[in-house]
N, C-alpha and C positions, 0 to 999 in steps of 0.2 A: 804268389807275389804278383806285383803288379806294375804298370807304369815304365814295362819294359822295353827297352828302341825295337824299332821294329828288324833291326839288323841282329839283335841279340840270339845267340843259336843255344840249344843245347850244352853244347861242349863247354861254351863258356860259363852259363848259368852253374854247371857239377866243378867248374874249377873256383869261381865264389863260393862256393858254399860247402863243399869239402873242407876247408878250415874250419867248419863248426863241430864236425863230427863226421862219421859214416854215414852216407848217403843210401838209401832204400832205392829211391828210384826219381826223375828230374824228367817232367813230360809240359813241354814248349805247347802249348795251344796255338794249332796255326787255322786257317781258313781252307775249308777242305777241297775247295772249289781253286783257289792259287795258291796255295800250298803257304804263305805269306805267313809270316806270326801276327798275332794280335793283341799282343803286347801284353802277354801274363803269362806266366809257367807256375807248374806245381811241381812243387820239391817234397819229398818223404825221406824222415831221416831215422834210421833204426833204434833209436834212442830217443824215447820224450825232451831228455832234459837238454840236448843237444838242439832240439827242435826251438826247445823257448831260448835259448841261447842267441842262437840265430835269428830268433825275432826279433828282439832285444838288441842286439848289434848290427845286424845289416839292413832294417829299418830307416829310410832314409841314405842306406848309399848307394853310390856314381856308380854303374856299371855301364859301360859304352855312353858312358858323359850322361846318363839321364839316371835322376833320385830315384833311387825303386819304391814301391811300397810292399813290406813285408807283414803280412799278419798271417792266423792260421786259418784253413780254409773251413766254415762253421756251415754252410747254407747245406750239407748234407748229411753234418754230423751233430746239431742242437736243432729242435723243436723250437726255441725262442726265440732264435736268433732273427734279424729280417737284416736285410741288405742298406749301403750305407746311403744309397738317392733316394732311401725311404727313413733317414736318421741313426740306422744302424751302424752294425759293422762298428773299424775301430773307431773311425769318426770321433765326437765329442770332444771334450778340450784338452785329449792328449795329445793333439794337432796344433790346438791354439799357441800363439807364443807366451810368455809370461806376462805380458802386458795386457792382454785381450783376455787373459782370465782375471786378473788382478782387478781389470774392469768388468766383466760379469759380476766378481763378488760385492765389490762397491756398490753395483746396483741393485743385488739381490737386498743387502743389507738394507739401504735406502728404501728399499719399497718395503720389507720388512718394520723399518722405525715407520714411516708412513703409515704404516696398517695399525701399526700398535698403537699410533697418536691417534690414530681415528678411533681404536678401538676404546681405549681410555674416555675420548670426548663422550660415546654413546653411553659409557658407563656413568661417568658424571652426570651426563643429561637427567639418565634415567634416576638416578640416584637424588638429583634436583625435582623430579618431577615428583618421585614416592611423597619426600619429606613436604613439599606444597602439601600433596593428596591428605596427607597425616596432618598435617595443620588445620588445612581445612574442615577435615572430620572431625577433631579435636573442639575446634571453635564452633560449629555447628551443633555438637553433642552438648556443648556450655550453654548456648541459647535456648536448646530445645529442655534440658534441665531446669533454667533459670522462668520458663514461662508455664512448663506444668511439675511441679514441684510432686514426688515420688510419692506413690503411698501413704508410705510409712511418716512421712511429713508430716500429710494430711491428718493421720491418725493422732499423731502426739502432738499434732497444736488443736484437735476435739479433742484431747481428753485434758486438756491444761483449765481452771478456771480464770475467767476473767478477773485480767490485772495481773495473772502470773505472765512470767515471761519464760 
């Protein structure tokens, strides 16, 4: 946990957090040089389920007038994990209020239609430009037909007698 006054002891930390469950064990991080806390302790509760309980409910509360932050400690126990002044941790927008995500998705959505309008216009375009290219060749194939007349043309208007048609 986190965000703890720096008056916050031990004793206190095991008497919150014993309503969650049986406590393992509650070690106050202080400065080894003043003996001072520094404003986080770790709590170990004999029971998992007791542990996310605890997350879950004392997340966010008053202990010595100041909000705690409760998560569980990952930086020694996941390979994936990275810390939260790097984007980690609980971070993200389980923090946010409902209005600050409510406006993320608005935007996400907007740049989404955005992208799909654009991506539609490229598809048109291109679809504009095929049918030109097809016209073209079309009408080009007609003239190049119409000025050298096929073979087989050739063949059966010599074998017609003059005056047949």
């Amino acid at each position: 946990m986190g965000r703890l006054a720096y008056t916050t002891t031990e004793e206190r930390i095991k008497r919150e957090f014993e309503i969650f469950g049986a406590l393992d064990y509650v070690r106050l991080v202080r400065d080894p040089k003043t003996e001072k806390s520094r404003g986080y302790a770790f709590v170990t509760f004999m029971r998992e389920r007791d542990a996310n309980y605890a997350i879950q409910k004392a997340d966010g509360r008053k202990v010595d007038r100041k909000r705690i932050l409760v998560d569980r400690e990952m930086g020694r126990t996941s390979e994936r994990w990275f810390p939260r002044r790097l984007g980690g941790g609980k971070g993200g927008e389980s923090r946010r209020s409902d209005a600050d995500y409510i406006v993320k998705e608005v935007q996400r959505e907007l740049r989404r239609e955005q992208q799909d309008l654009e991506d539609l216009k490229i598809r048109e375009d291109m679809k504009a430009s095929d049918q030109i290219k097809s016209e073209q060749a079309h009408h080009s194939g007609a003239k190049h037909n119409a000025a050298h007349p096929s073979a087989a043309e050739d063949d059966a208007n010599e074998e017609r007698e003059p005056g047949e048609l």
